[in-house]
SERO-77846 format. One record per atom (N, C-alpha, C): x, y, z. Coordinates in pm, whole numbers, padded with zeros to 5 digits, always signed. Layout:
XYZ ...
//
This chain:
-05075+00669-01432 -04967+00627-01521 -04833+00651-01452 -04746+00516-01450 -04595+00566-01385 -04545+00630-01480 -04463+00693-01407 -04340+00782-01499 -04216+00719-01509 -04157+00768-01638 -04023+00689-01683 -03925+00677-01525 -03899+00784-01481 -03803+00784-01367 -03881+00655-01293 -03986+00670-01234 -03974+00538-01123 -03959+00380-01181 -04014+00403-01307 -03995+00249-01380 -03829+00206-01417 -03753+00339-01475 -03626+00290-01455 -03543+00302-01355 -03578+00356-01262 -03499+00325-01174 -03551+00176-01058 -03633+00142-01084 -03660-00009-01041 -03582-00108-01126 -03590-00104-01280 -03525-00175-01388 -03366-00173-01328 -03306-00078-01314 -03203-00037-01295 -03159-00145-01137 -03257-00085-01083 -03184-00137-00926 -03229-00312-00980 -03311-00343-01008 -03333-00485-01021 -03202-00573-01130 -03107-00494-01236 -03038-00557-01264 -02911-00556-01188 -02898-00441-01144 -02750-00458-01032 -02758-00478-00930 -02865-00479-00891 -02895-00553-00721 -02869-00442-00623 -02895-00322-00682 -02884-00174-00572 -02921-00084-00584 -02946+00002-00507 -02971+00101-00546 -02864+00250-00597 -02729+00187-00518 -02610+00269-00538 -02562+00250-00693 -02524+00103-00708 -02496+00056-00864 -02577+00141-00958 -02741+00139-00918 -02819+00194-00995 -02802+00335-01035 -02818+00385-00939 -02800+00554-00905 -02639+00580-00980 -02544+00504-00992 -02438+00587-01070 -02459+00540-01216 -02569+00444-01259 -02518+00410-01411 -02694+00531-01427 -02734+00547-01371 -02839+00652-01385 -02820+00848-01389 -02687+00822-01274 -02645+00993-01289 -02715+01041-01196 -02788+00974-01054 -02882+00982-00963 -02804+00927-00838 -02879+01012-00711 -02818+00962-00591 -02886+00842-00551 -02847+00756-00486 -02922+00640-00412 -03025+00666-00369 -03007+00780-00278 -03170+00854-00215 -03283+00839-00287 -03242+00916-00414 -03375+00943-00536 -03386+00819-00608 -03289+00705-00623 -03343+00567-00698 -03426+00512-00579 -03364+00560-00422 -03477+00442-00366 -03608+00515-00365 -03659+00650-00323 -03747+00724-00337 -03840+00706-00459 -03766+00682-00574 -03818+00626-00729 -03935+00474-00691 -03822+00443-00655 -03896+00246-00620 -03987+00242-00541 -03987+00340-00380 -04103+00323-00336 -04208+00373-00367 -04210+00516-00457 -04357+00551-00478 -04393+00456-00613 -04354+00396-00657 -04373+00298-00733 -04449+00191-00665 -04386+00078-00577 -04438+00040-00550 -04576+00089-00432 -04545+00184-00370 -04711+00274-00305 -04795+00260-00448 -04790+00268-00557 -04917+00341-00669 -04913+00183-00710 -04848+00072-00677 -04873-00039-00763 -04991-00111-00612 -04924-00111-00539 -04974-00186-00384 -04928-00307-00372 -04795-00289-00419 -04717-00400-00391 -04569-00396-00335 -04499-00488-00309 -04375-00478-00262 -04314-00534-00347 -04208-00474-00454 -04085-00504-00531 -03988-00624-00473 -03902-00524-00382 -03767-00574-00373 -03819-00613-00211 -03735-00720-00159 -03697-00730-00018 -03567-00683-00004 -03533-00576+00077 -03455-00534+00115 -03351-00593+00259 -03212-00562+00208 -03152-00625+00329 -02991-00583+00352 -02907-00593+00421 -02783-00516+00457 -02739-00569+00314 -02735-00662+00285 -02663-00760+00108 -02691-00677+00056 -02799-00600+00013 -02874-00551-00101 -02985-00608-00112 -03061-00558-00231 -03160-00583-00317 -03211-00711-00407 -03317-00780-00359 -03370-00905-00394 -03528-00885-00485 -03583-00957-00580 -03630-00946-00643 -03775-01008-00550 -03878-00975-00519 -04009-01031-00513 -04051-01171-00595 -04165-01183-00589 -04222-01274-00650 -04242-01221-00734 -04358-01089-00705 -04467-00963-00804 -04333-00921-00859 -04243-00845-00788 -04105-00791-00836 -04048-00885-00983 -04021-00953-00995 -04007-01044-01084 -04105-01078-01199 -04240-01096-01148 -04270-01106-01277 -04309-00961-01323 -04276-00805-01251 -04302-00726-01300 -04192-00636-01393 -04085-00728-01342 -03962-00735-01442 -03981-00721-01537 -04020-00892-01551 -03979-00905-01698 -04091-00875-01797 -04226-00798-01711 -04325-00738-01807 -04272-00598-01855 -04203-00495-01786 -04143-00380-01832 -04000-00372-01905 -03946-00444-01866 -03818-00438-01919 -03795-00411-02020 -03830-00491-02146 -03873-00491-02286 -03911-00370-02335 -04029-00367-02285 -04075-00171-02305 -03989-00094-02293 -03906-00087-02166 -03818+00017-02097 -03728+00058-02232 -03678-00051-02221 -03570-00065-02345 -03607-00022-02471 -03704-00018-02516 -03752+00028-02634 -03760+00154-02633 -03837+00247-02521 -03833+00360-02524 -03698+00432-02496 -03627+00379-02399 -03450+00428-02406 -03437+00417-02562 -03436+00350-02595 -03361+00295-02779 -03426+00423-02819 -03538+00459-02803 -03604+00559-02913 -03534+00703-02879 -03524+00656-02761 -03495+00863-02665 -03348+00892-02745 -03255+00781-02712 -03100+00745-02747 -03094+00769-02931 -03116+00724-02956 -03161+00732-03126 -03190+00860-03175 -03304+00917-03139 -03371+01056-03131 -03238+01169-03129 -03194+01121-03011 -03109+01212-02974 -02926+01210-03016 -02916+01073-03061 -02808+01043-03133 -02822+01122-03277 -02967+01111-03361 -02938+01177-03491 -02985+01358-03486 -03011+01358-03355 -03052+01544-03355 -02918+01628-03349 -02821+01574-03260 -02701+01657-03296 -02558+01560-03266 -02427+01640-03310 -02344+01532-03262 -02302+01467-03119 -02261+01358-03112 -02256+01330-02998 -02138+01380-02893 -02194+01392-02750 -02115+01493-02713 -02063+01426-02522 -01972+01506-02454 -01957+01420-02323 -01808+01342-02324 -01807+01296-02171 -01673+01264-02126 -01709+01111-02145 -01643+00998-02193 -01614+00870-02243 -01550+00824-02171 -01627+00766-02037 -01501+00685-01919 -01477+00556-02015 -01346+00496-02026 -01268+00380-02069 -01194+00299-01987 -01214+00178-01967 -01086+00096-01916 -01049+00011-01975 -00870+00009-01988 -00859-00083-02031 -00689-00078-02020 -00623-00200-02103 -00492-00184-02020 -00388-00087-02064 -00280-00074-02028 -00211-00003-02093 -00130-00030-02192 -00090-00161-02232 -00052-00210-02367 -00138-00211-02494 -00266-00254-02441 -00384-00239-02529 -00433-00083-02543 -00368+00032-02490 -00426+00126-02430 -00317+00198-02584 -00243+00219-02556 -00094+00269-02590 -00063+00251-02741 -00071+00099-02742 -00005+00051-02844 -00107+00037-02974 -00282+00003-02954 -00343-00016-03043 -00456+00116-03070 -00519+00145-02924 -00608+00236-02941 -00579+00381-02926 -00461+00420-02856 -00387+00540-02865 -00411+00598-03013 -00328+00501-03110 -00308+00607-03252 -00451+00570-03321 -00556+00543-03273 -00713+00595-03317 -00773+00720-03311 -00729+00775-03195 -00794+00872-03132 -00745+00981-03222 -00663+01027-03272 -00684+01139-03349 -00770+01166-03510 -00796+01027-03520 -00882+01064-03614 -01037+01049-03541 -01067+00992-03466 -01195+00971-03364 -01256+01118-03332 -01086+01224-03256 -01145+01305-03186 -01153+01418-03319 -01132+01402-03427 -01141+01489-03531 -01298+01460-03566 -01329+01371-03576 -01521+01321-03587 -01529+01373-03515 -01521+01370-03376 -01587+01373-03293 -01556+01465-03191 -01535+01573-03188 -01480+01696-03143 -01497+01731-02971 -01667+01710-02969 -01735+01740-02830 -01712+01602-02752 -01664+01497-02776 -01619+01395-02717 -01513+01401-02607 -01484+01342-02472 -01337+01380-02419 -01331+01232-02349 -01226+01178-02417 -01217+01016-02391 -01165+01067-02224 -01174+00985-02107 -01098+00957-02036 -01086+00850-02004 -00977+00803-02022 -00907+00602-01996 -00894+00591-01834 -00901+00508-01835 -00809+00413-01679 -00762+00279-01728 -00617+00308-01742 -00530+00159-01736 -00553+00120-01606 -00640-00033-01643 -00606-00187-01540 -00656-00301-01614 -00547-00358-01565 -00557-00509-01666 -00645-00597-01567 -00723-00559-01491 -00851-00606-01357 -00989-00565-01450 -01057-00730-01497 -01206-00677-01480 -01223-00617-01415 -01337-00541-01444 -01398-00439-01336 -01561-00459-01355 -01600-00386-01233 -01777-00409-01265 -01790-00242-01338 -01822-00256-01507 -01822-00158-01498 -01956-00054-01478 -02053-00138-01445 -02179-00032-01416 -02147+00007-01299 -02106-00031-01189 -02052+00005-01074 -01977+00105-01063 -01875+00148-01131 -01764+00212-01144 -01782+00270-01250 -01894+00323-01338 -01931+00420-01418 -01883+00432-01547 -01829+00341-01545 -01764+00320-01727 -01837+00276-01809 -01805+00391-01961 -01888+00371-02056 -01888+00257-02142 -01765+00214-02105 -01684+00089-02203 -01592+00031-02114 -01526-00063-02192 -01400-00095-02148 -01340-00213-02278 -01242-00207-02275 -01172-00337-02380 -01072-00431-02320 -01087-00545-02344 -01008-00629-02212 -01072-00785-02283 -01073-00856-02201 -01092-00955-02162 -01109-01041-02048 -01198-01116-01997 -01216-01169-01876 -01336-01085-01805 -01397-01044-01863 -01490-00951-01801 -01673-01044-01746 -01707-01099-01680 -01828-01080-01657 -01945-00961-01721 -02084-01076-01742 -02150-00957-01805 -02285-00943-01727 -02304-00856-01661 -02408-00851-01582 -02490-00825-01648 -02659-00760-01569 -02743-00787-01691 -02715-00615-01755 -02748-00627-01870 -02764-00513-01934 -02621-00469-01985 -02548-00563-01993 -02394-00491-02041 -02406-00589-02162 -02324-00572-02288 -02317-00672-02356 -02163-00627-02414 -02104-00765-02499 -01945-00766-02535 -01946-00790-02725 -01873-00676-02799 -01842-00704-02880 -01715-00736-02943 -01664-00894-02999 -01587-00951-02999 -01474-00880-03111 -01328-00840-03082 -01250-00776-03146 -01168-00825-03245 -01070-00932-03104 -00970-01012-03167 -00935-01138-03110 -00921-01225-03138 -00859-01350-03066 -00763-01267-03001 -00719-01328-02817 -00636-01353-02714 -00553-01450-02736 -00456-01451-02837 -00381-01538-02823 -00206-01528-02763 -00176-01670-02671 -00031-01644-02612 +00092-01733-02686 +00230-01678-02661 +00287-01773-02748 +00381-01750-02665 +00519-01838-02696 +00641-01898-02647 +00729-01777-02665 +00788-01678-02583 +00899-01619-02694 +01001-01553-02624 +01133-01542-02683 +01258-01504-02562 +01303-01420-02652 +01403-01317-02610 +01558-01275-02649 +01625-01385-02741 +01686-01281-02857 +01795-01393-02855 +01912-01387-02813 +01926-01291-02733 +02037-01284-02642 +02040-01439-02579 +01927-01456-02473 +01920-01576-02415 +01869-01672-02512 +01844-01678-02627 +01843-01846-02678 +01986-01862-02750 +02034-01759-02715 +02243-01791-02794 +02283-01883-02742 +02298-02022-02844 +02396-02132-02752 +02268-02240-02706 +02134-02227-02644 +02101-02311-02654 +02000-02402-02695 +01999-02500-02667 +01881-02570-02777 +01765-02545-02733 +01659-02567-02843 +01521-02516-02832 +01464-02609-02802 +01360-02574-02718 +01236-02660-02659 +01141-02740-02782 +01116-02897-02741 +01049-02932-02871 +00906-02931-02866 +00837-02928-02711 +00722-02874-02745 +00723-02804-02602 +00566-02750-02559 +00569-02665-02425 +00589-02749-02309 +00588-02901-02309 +00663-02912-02120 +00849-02908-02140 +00932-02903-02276 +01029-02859-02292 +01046-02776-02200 +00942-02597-02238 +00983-02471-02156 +01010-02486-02038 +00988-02632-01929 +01027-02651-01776 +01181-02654-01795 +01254-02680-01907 +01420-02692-01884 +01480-02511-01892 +01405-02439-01900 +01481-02347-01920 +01406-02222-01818 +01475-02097-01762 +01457-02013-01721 +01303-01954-01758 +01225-01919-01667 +01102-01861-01730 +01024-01739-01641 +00956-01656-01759 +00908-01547-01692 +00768-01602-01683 +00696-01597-01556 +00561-01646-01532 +00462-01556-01541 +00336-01561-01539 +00210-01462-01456 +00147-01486-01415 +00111-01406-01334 +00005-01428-01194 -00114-01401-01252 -00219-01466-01187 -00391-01405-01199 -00331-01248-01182 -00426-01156-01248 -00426-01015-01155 -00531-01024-01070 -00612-01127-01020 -00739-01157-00959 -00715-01221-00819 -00614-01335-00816 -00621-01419-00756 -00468-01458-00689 -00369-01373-00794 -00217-01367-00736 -00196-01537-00798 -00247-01639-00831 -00196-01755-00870 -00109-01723-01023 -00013-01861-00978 +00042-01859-01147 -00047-01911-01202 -00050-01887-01300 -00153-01908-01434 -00125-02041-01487 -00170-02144-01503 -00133-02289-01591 -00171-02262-01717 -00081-02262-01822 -00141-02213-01990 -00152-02345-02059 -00272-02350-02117 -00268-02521-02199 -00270-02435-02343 -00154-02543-02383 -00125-02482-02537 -00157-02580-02636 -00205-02510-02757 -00276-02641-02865 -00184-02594-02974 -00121-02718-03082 -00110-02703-03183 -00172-02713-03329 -00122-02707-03428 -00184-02749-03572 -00327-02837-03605 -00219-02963-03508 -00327-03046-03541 -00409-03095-03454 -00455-03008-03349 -00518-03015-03240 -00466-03076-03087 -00345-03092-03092 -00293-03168-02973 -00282-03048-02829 -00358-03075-02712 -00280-02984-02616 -00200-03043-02518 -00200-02966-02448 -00036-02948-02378 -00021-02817-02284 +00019-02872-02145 +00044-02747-02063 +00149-02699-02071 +00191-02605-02061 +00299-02500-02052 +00383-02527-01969 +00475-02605-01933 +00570-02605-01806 +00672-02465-01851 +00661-02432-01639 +00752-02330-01689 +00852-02326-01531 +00967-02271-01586 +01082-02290-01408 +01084-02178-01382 +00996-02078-01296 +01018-01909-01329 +01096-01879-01257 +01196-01755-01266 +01316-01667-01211 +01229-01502-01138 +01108-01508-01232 +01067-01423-01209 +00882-01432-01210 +00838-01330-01117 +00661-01331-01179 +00620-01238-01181 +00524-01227-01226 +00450-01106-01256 +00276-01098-01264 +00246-00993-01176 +00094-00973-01235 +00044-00893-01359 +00150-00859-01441 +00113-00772-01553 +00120-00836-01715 +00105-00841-01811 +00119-00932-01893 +00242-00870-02016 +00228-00721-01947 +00314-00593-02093 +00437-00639-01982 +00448-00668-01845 +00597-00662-01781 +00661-00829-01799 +00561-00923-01835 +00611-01062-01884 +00695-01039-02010 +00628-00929-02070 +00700-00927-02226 +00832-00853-02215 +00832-00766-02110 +00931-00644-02113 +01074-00747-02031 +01012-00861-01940 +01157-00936-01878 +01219-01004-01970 +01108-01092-02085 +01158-01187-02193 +01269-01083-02294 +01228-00961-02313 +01261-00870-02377 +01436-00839-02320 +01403-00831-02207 +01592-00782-02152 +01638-00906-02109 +01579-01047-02151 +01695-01204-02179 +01636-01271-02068 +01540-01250-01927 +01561-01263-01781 +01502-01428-01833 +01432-01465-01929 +01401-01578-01968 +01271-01619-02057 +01235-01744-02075 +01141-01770-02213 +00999-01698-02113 +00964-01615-02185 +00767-01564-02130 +00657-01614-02281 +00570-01627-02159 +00433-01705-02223 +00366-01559-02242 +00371-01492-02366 +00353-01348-02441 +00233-01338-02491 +00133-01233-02456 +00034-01226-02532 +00059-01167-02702 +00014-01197-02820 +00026-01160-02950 +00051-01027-02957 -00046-00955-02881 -00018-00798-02881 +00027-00772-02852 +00136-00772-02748 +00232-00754-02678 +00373-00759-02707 +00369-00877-02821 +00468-00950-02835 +00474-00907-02988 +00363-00849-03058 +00361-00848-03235 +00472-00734-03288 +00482-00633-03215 +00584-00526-03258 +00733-00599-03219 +00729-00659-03117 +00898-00689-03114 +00925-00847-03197 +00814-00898-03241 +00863-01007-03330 +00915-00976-03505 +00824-00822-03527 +00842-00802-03654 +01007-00727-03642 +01023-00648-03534 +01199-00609-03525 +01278-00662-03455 +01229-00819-03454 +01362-00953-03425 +01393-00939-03268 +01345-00861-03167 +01384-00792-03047 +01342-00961-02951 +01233-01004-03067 +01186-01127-02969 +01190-01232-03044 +01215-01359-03019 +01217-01500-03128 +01066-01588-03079 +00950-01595-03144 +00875-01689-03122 +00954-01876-03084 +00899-01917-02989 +00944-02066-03021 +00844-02121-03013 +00849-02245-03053 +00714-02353-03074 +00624-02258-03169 +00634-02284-03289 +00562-02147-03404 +00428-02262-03400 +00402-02380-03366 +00289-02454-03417 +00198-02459-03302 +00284-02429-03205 +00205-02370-03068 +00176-02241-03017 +00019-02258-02959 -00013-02143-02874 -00164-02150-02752 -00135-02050-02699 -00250-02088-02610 -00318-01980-02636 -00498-02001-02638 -00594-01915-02627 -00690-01885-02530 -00679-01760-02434 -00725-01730-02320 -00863-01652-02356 -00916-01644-02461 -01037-01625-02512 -01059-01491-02551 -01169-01399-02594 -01180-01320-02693 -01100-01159-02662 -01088-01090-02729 -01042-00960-02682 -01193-00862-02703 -01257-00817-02614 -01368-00739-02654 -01402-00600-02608 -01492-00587-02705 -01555-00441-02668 -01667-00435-02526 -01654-00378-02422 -01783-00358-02349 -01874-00267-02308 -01965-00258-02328 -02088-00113-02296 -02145-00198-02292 -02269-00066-02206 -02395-00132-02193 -02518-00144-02311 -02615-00225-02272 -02694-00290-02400 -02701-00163-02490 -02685-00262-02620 -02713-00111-02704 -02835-00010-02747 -02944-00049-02679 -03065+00037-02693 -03046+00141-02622 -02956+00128-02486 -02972+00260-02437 -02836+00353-02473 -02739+00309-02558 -02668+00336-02601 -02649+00529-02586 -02569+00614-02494 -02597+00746-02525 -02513+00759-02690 -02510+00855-02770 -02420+00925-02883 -02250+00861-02816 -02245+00957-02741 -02075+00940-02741 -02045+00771-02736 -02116+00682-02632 -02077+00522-02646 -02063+00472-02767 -02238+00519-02842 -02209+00453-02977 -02087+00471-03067 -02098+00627-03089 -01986+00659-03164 -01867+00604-03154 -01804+00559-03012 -01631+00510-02958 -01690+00369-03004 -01771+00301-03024 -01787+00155-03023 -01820+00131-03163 -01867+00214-03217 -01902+00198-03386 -01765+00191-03465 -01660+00348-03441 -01588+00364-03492 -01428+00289-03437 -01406+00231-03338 -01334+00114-03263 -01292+00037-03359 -01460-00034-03350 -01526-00176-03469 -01470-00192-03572 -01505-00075-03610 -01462-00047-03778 -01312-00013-03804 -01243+00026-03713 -01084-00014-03686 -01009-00060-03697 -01046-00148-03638 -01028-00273-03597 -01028-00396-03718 -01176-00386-03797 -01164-00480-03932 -01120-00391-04052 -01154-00276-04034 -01025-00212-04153 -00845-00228-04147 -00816-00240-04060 -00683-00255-03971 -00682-00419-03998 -00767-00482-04003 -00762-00677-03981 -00654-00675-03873 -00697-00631-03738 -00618-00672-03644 -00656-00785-03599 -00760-00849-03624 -00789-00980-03550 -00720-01090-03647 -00679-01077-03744 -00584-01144-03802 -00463-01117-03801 -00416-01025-03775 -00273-00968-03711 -00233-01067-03552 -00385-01035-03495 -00316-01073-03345 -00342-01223-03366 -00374-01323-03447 -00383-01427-03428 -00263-01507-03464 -00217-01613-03356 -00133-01660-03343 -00087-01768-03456 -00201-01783-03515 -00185-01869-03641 -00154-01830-03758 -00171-01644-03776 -00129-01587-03884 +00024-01562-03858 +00094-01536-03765 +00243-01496-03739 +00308-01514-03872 +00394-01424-03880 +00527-01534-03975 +00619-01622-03928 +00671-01718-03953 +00751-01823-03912 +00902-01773-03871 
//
């Protein structure tokens, strides 16, 4: 009979394609995941993975011995995780990434009622507005957007990503407003870059009644950050293409003027990420249960949507 260790740590290396990836979302050195895999495959009499400077490739046998354990695997994690989620509270350091506007401004004032539940918990964040791989890089979560989902990670959806038109009115004193988004090419503009790729970003913006439309913009300035697009529009430098969240506190104290209110662009969901939830430890669940529930007690996903604004 194999033992749990060599079966998951094959599962493991077979979804991230390593044995290193494996070994940190395991809490194990590379040594002992590959040591795992081969006496595995010695007691099966077969060869798994083909190995190679790239990494880790799946067999033929490897493959279909995949997807005969996997299922199982997962079930018994779910049971161990479960077991051990309702035996005592959940406890441990909570790696997080995510940005620092989203960091600051929404999930900051959670945490004191979180860490009052949840006492033996010790969040630690990393602001970057950069997907990340996070089984790679050991994070329990992350909240963002743009993320890839490798296997075994899954995303729970928060809030609409929505962007909108919006300046100073320092700088819209005096002049006329844009009538829809290739307007924004006549006037001064704060741009953004991929944080991926360093390109400016092309934003296609839709209105009311379904019409889109790209964003022209003449930038003075760019940026790879999306909180420093808001912070130039903010001191007049010119019109920025603003994410909702970013932009929702200084629209309610006039600091910022939406334009084009019937326009906006949507760069897709704002979400939660961990890995699948069967293997879920206590502390993940707990930051991802109580997030959730945040979040729709709060109706921030109707807050941040660009269609609820006020006019």
């Amino acid at each position: 009979m194999e033992t749990l260790a060599n079966l998951e740590s094959f599962v493991r290396s077979a979804e991230t394609g390593s044995f290193s990836s494996a070994a940190r979302r395991l809490a194990l050195t590379p040594a002992a995941v590959s040591r795992n895999v081969a006496q595995l495959e010695r007691n099966l009499g077969v060869r798994l993975f083909q190995r190679s400077t790239r990494g880790l490739t799946l067999s033929e046998a490897g493959a279909r011995f995949l997807q005969s354990v996997q299922g199982g695997l997962d079930s018994i994690q779910g049971a161990i995780a479960d077991i051990t989620v309702n035996a005592g509270q959940p406890a441990g350091v909570l790696k997080l990434s995510t940005s620092q506007a989203l960091g600051m401004d929404y999930l900051l004032p959670l945490m004191p009622a979180f860490l009052a539940r949840y006492p033996a918990v010790t969040p630690d964040w990393f602001f970057d507005n950069r997907p990340l791989d996070l089984i790679a890089g050991g994070f329990d979560a992350a909240i963002g957007g743009g993320f890839d989902l490798p296997p075994g990670m899954v995303a729970r959806e928060l809030a609409p990503v929505h962007v909108i038109a919006a300046a100073s009115p320092a700088f819209l004193r005096g002049k006329r407003l844009p009538k829809d988004p290739a307007g924004l090419g006549e006037f001064d503009g704060v741009a953004m870059r991929s944080p991926l790729n360093s390109r400016v970003r092309t934003l296609i913006m839709r209105n009311g009644k379904g019409v889109e439309m790209a964003a022209v913009q003449k930038p003075v300035m760019l940026f790879n950050d999306p909180d420093a697009v808001c912070h130039a529009a903010l001191l007049g430098v010119g019109i920025g293409l603003v994410g909702v969240l970013h932009a929702l506190p200084h629209l309610r104290s006039g600091a910022l003027v939406r334009l084009l209110p019937d326009w906006h662009g949507d760069v897709g969901p704002l979400s939660l990420y961990f890995a699948s939830q069967k293997l879920l430890p206590g502390k993940t669940r707990a930051f991802v249960d109580f997030v959730t529930e945040a979040f729709r007690e709060q109706k921030l996903a109707h807050q941040l949507s660009a269609v609820n604004l006020p006019e």
